[in-house]
C-alpha angles and dihedrals in degrees: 000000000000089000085048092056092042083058094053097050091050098050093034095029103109083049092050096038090061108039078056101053084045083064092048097049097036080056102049097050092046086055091043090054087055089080113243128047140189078272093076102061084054114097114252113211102204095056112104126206109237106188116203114173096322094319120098110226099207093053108112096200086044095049097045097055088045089057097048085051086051096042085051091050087043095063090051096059084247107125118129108246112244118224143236124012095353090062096042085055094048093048096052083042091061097042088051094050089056086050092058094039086056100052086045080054093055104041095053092069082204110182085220114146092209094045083083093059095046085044090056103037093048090049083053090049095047097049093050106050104090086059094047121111120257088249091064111047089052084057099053099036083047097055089046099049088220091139124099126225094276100063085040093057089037092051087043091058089047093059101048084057092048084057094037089053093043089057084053096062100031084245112173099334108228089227092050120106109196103163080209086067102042087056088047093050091043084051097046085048096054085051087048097054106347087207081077095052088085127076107230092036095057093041085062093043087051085051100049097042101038076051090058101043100025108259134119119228088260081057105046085048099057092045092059091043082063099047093042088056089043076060103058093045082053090049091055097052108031102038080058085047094248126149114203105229090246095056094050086055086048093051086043096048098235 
């Protein structure tokens, strides 16, 4: 038996030599495409460690987390709005896409009825967006996406100093429950987007979006909690015209 098989090997041996690397090879990509490999675990010497407030910026996993909180608090019209240039940029930007949105408007010569009410709303908007707060104009830049990588990563780094400087004071633990605080969130949620004010309507908004993003309502809502209490730090420091040290080195690129 066992010479019988060695026979075979030898006169069938380059055919079976290479079905079976074809095995081998078919197997380890299809384990590859699943994401992550026995490589990963492996150091890698040229990766260096960027802390920022407890997170490290050159940490893919890390960063990536970071990025699905921010595109949560992104749909909510919840970012915290970067400074400086970024935000100067941001803010032309959006004046400009209104712009654009109002000569589309134009141009369609829709019959619309309701074509009159949009073309007015967006002129006032428009109008009135020089003299609108700094709040404001993230969250609507925010809820239209109509941001780039930069002012996403800017607004991403605000918020981590917001947090970091929250820890500092003791300001609205995350692992707190005061019923006092939940009223006054679900209340700064309703101003923010008054949809939201109502139960029901706010549960299904935490659904569709935490489905889009991966998150379960529990989740969405403990993303926003986070970004509604970055908000009150930003409120402190920049309705009295401060800028934290970190943020300044942010703005200057250092």
């Amino acid at each position: 038996m066992i010479t019988a098989l060695q026979n075979f090997i030898s006169r069938k041996g380059k055919i079976f030599f290479i079905l079976l690397l074809f095995v081998v090879v078919v197997s380890f990509v299809l384990y590859l495409a699943q994401g992550s490999s026995v490589f990963d675990l492996l150091p890698n010497p040229n990766k260096q460690t960027k802390e920022f407030y407890g997170y490290d910026l050159n940490d893919p996993d890390q960063m990536r987390s970071l990025g699905a909180q921010n595109r949560v608090a992104s749909d909510f019209g919840m970012l915290v709005g970067p400074t400086g240039e970024v935000m100067e940029k941001a803010d032309r930007n959006y004046q400009q896409f209104m712009q654009a949105q109002l000569q589309r408007m134009f141009a369609s010569g829709s019959q619309d009825p309701s074509r009159t009410t949009q073309l007015q709303y967006l002129f006032q908007a428009l109008q009135s967006w020089p003299y609108q707060p700094k709040r404001m104009k993230v969250r609507r830049i925010a809820m239209a996406g109509a941001y780039d990588p930069e002012f996403f990563q800017a607004s991403l780094r605000a918020k981590l100093v917001m947090d970091g400087q929250a820890e500092a004071w003791g300001l609205l633990p995350l692992g707190e429950n005061v019923p006092a605080v939940n009223d006054f969130f679900l209340k700064f949620l309703g101003n923010s987007n008054p949809f939201l004010q109502d139960d029901d309507n706010r549960t299904q908004a935490f659904r569709n979006v935490g489905r889009a993003r991966g998150f379960g309502i529990r989740g969405v809502e403990t993303v926003l909690y986070s970004y509604f209490r970055a908000s009150m730090v930003d409120d402190v420091y920049h309705q009295a015209g401060y800028v934290l040290d970190e943020e300044a080195r942010i703005d200057l690129r250092m």
